[in-house]
N, C-alpha and C positions, 0 to 999 in steps of 0.2 A: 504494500500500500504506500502509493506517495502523497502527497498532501501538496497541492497545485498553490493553492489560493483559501483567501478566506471570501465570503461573498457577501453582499450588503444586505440583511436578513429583510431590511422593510421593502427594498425592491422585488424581491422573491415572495411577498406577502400577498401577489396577487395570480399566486400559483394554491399557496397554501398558506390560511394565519396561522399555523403553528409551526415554525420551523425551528426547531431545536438548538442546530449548531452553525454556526458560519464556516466552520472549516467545509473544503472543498477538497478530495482526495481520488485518485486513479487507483486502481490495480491492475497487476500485472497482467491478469485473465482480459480485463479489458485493454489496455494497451494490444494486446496479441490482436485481438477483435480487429482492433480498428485497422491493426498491419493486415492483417488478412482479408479485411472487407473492403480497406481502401487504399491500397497498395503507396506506398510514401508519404502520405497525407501526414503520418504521424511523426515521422523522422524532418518533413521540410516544414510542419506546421504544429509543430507542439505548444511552441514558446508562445503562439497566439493564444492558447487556451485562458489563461488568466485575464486575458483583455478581453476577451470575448464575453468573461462571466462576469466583469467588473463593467463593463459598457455595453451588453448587446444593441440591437438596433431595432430588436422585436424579440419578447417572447411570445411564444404562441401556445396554446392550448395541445396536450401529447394525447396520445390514445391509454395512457395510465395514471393513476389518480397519482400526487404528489411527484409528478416532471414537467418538467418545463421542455421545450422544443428553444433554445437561440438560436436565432439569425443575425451576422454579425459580417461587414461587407469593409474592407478594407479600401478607403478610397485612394489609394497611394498604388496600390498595384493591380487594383481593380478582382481583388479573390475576394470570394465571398464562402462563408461559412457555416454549417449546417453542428449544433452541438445537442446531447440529450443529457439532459442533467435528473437527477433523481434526486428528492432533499429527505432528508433525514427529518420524519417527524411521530410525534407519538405511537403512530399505528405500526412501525417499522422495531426490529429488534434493536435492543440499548446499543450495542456496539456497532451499529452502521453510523456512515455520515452523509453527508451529500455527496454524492456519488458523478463522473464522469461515466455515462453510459459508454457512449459512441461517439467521434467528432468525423467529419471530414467536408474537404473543399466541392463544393457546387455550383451548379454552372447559373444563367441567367434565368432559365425557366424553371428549373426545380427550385430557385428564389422566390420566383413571381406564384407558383402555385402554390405555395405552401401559405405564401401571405393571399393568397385569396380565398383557399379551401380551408383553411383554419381559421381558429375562433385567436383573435389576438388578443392578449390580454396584458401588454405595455406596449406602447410605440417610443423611441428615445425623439423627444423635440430636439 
């Protein structure tokens, strides 16, 4: 388990109001995941991870109770980035935290439909 970042508990409040911890942590099993689902995303795009959770651009509503879906688009090089976070909250075992599910790089249109086909629930002004 690594521990990325801590995350701003009241921004994440509109995922779920009881979030427990602010620490924000990987594992290895996911790390592996992400090598294997999205071939270098992980090794050229790691060090984005904590900017992604400290600024997204959108979070959006996930298909599981207490995760979030970021969207987070890098205007300097024009990547844009798909992340699944899981928080750490009462309903979950004491020793979990907020969790990196999955991250990886996305293109223009799996941007556009995600922000159209899901329920947003922050936009960053």
């Amino acid at each position: 388990m690594i521990k990325i970042c801590d995350l701003n508990i009241a921004l994440y409040q509109c995922v779920s109001p009881d979030i427990r911890t602010s620490e924000v942590i990987i594992t290895e099993e996911r790390i592996k995941h992400i090598q294997e689902h999205h071939p270098d995303d992980y090794e050229k795009y790691c060090s984005y991870i904590p900017l992604i959770i400290a600024d997204p651009d959108y979070i959006v509503e996930a298909n599981k109770a207490n995760t979030a879906v970021l969207l987070k688009e890098f205007t300097e090089n024009g990547e844009k980035f798909k992340l699944i976070l899981r928080l750490k909250t009462p309903d979950v075992p004491k020793e979990y935290k907020n969790s990196v599910i999955s991250f990886w790089c996305i293109g223009k249109t799996t941007w556009e439909k995600t922000i159209h086909n899901k329920k947003i629930l922050y936009k960053r002004e």
